[in-house]
C-alpha positions as CSV (number, residue, x, y, z in Angstrom):
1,X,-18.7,79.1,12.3
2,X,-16.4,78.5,15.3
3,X,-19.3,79.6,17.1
4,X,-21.4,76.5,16.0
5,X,-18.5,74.4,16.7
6,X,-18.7,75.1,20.6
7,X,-22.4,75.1,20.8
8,X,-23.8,72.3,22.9
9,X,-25.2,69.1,21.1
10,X,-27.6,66.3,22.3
11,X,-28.5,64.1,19.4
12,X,-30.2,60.2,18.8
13,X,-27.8,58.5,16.6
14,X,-29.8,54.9,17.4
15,X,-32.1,53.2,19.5
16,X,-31.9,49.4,19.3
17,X,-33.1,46.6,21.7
18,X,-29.5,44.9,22.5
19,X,-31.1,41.8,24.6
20,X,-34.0,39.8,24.8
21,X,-34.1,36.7,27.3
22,X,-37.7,34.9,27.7
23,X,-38.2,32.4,29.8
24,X,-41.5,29.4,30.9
25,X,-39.5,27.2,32.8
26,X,-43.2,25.7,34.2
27,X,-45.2,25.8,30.7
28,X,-47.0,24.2,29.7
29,X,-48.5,22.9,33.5
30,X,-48.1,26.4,34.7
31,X,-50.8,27.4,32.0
32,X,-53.0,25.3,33.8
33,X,-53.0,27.2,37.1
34,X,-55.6,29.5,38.3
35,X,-54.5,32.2,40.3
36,X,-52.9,35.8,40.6
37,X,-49.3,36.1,40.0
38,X,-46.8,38.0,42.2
39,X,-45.0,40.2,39.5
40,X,-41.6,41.7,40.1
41,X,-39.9,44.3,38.0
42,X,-36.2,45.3,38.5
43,X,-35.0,47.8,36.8
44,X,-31.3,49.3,36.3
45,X,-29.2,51.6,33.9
46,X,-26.1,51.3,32.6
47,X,-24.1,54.3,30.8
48,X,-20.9,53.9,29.4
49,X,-19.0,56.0,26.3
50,X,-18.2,54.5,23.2
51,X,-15.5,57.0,21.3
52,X,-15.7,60.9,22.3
53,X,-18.9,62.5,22.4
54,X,-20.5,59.3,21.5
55,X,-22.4,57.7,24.4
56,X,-24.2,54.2,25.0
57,X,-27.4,54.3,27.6
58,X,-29.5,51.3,28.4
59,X,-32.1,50.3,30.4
60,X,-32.9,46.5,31.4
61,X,-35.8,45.6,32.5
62,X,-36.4,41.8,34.9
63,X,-39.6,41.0,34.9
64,X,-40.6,37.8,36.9
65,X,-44.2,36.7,37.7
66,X,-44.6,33.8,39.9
67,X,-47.6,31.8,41.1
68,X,-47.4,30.5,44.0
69,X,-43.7,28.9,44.5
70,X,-44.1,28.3,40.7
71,X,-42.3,30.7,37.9
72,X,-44.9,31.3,35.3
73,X,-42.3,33.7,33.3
74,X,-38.7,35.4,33.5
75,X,-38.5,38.2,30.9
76,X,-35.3,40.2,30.7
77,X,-34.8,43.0,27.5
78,X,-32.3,45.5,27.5
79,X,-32.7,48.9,25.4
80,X,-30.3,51.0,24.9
81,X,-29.7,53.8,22.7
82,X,-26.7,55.7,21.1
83,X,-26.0,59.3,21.9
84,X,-24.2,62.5,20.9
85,X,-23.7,64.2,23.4
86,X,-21.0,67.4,22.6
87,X,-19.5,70.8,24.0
88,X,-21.7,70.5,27.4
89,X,-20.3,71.4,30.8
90,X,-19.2,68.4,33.0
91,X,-21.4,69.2,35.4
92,X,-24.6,68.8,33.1
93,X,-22.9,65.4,31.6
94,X,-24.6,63.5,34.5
95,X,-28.3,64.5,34.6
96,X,-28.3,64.3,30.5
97,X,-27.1,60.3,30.9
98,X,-28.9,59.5,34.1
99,X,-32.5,61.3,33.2
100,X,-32.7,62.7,29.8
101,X,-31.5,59.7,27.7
102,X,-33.0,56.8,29.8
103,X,-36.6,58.9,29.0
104,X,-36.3,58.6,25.7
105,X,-35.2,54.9,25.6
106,X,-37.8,53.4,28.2
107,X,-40.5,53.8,26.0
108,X,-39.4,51.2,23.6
109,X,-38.5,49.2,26.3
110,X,-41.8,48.9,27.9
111,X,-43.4,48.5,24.1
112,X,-40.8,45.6,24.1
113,X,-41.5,43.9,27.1
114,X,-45.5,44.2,26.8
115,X,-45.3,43.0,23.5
116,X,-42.9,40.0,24.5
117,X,-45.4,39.1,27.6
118,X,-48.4,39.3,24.7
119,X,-46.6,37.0,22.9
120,X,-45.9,34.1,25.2
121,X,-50.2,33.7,25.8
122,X,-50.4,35.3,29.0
123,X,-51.8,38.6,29.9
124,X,-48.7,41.6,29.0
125,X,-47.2,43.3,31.4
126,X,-47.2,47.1,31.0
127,X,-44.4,48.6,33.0
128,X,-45.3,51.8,35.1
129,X,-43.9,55.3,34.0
130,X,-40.6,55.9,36.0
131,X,-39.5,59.4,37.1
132,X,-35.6,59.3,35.9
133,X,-35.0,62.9,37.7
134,X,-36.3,61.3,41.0
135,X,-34.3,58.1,40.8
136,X,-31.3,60.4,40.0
137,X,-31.7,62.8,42.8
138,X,-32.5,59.8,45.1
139,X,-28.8,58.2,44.0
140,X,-27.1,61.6,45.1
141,X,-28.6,61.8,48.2
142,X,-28.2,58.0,48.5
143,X,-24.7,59.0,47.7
144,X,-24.3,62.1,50.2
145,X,-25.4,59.7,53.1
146,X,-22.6,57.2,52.5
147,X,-20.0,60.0,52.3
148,X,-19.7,59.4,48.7
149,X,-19.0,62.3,46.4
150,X,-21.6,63.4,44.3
151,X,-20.8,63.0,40.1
């Protein structure tokens, strides 16, 4: 039994959308307009834990289309997702929060943000796959160059 009790642990306790902004600021003139919009997407992800072995990862997508000088829309969600995360080395704690969970909570957000877009008249936006494993190894060399040490 003591056994079980040291074993390493990765388990979903929740995935839930913890902010949703929309914005027209144009509509409805802007609905009016012919023309292909410049669409930005930012993304970032923020990890943080809650009580011990219990971690909170989310992802926020910005998502901002304009035409010409013009805003057509500003969508901003945030997904996060609730983690147990127990009896794994340090040294593994970092790739499991930087790759492993944002994979399993982008998903929902993209299903969240096109559905949002859908919503509001105009054409959804479907947010490209992102490699979390290449955005992490990118940070710690990002890191490395500025002398930083690596997590």
């Amino acid at each position: 039994m003591s056994d079980q009790a040291t074993q390493p642990s990765f388990s979903i306790q929740r995935i839930y959308l913890k902010d949703l902004s929309l914005e027209l600021p144009n509509a409805p003139q802007i609905l009016l307009e012919q023309g292909n919009p410049q669409v930005d997407v930012q993304l970032n992800l923020h990890a943080e834990p809650v009580t011990e072995g219990l971690y909170e990862v989310a992802v926020t997508a910005t998502v901002t289309a304009k035409l010409n000088d013009k805003t057509l829309f500003l969508v901003e969600a945030k997904q996060a997702g609730l983690f147990e995360i127990r009896n794994v080395p340090q040294e593994q704690m970092q790739p499991i929060i930087a790759i492993a969970c944002p994979q399993i909570v982008y998903p929902y957000l993209r299903a969240t943000v096109a559905d949002m877009l859908n919503r509001t008249g105009f054409p959804p936006v479907h947010l490209t796959e992102v490699n979390f494993q290449a955005m992490y190894e990118a940070q710690l060399q990002q890191a490395a160059a500025n002398g930083q040490p690596q997590a």
